[in-house]
One Martini backbone bead per residue (centre of mass of N, CA, C, O) as a GRO file, in nm:
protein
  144
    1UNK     BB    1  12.669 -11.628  -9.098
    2UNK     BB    2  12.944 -11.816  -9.040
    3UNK     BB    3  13.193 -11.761  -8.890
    4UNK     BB    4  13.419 -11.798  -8.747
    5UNK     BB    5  13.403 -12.154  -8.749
    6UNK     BB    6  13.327 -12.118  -9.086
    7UNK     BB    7  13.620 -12.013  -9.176
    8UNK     BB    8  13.817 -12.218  -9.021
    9UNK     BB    9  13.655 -12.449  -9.224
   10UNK     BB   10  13.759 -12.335  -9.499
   11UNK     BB   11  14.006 -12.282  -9.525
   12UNK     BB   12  14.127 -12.562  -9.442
   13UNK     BB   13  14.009 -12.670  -9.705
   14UNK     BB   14  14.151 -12.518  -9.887
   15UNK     BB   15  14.456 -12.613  -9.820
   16UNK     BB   16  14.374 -12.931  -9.834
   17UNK     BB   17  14.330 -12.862 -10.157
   18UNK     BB   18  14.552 -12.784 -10.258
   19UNK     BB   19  14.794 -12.987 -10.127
   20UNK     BB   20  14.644 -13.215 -10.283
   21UNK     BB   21  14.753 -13.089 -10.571
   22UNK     BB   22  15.027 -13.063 -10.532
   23UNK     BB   23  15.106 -13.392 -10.451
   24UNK     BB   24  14.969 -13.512 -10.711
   25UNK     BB   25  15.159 -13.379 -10.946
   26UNK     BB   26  15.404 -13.610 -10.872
   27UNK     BB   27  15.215 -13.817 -11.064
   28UNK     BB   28  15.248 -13.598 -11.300
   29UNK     BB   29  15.463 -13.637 -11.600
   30UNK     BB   30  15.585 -13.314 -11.662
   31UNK     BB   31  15.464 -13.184 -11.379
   32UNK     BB   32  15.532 -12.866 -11.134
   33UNK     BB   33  15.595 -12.706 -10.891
   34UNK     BB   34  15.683 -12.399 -10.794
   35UNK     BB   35  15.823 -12.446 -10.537
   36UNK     BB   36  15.727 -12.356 -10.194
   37UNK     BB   37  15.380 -12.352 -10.109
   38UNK     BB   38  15.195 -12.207  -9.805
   39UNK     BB   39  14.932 -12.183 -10.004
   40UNK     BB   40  14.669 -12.156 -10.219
   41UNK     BB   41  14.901 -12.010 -10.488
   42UNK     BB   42  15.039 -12.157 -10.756
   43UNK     BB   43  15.298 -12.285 -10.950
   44UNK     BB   44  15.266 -12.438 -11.300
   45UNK     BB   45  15.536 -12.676 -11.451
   46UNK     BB   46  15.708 -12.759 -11.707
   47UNK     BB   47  15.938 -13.055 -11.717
   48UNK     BB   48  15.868 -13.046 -12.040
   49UNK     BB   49  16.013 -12.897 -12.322
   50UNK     BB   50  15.771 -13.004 -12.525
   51UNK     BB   51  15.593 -12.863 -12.320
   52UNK     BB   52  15.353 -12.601 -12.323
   53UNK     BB   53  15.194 -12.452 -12.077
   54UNK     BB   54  15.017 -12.277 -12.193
   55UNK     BB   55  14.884 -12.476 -12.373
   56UNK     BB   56  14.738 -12.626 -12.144
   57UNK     BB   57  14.595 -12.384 -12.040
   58UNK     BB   58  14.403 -12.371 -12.299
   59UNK     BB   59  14.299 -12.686 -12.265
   60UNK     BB   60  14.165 -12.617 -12.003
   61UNK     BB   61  13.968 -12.424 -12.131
   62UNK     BB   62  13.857 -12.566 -12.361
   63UNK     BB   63  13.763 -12.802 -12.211
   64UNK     BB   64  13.676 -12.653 -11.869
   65UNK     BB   65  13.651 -12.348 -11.862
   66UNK     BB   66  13.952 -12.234 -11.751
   67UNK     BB   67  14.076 -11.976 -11.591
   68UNK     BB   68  14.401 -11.891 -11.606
   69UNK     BB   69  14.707 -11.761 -11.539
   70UNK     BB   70  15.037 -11.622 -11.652
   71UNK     BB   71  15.393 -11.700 -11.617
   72UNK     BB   72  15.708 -11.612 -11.562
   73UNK     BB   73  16.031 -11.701 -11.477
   74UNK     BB   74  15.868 -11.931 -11.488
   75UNK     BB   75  15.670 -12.105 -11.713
   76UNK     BB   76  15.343 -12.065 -11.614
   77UNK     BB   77  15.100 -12.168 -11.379
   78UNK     BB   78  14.839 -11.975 -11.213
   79UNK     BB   79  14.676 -12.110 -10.915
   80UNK     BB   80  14.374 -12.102 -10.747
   81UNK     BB   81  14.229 -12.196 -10.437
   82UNK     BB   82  13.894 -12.265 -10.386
   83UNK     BB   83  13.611 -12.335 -10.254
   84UNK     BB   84  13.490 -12.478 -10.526
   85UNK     BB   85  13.736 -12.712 -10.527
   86UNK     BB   86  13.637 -12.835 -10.255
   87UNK     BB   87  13.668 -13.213 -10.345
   88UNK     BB   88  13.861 -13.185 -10.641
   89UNK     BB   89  14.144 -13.285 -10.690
   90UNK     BB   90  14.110 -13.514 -10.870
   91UNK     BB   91  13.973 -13.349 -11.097
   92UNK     BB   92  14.176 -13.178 -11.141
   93UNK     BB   93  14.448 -13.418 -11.210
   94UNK     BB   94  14.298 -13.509 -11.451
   95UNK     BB   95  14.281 -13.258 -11.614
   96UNK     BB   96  14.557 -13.214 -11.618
   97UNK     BB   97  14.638 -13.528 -11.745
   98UNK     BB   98  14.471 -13.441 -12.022
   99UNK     BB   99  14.594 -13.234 -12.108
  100UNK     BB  100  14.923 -13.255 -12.075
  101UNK     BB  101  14.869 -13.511 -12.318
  102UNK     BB  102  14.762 -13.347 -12.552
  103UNK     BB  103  14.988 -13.144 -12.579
  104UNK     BB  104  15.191 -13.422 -12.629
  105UNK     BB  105  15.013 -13.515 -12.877
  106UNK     BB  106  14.980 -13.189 -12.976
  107UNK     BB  107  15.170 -12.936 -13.010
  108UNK     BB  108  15.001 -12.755 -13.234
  109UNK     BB  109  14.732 -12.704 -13.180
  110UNK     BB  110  14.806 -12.392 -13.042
  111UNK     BB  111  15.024 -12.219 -13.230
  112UNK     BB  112  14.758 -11.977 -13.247
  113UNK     BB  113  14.741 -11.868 -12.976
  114UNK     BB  114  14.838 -11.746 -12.692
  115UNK     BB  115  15.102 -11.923 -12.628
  116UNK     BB  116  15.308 -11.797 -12.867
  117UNK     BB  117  15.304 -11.533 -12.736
  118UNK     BB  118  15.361 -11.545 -12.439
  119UNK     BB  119  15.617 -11.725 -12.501
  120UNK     BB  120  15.766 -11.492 -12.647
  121UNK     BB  121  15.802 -11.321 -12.510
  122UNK     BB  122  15.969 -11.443 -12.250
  123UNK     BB  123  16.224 -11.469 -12.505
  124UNK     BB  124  16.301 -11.211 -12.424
  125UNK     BB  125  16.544 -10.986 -12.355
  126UNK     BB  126  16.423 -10.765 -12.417
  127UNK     BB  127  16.182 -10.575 -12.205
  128UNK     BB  128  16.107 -10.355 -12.404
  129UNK     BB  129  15.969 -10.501 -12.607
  130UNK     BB  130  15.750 -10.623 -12.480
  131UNK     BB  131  15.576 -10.350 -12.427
  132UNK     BB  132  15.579 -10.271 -12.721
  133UNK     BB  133  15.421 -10.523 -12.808
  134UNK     BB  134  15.174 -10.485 -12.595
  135UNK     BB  135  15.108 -10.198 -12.705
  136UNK     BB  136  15.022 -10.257 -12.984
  137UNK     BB  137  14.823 -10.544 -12.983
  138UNK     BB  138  14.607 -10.354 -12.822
  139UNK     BB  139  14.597 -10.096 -13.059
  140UNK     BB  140  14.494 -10.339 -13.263
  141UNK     BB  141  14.252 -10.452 -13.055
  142UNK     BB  142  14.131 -10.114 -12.992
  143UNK     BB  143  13.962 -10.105 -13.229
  144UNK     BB  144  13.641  -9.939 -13.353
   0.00000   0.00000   0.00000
């Protein structure tokens, strides 16, 4: 067992090292957080119109073996630091500095992959077709 004071010791880690990944954020051109998160899980969105965050997330799967979730309005990444990434936010800011350069540097890269369908979704105007596409695509993709 932990204890209160190993529990205590592990939360403030693990916000030390999110702050640590928020703050850093800033000096990687084209990455922000959205709004002002005072806990452990944040979104990250591309504030370069030219490079589409879905598609970072992706890179960053490809590349780290990370699964991200991915949000809309506005589109970002969900990102949660836990226990496991105390003491890398350097590392982590470096994965995201690689992806996010990658994908600016080769935009096209993922154009086929999960980033231009949840990209589609996202510009749809009308909420009830989205929901109508992703019942089909999932009725297609659970044929047995």
């Amino acid at each position: 067992s932990i204890g209160r004071d190993g529990f205590l010791k592990m939360a403030k880690d693990i916000k030390e090292t999110a702050d640590e990944v928020m703050m850093g954020l800033a000096s990687i051109d084209g990455l922000a957080v959205v709004g002002r998160p005072h806990g452990t899980v944040f979104a990250i969105a591309s504030t370069d119109p030219a490079v589409d965050i879905f598609a970072v997330s992706e890179e960053m799967h490809a590349r780290y073996q990370y699964h991200i979730e991915l949000n809309q309005n506005p589109n970002s990444m969900h990102f949660t630091v836990t226990l496991r990434h105390v003491g890398l936010a350097e590392t982590i800011l470096d994965q995201l500095r690689t992806s996010f350069a990658e994908v600016r540097a080769h935009p096209d890269k993922y154009s086929k992959g999960m980033a231009p369908i949840y990209g589609g979704a996202a510009k749809m105007p009308d909420r009830d077709s989205v929901a109508d596409l992703v019942v089909e695509v999932f009725d297609k993709l659970a044929t047995f």
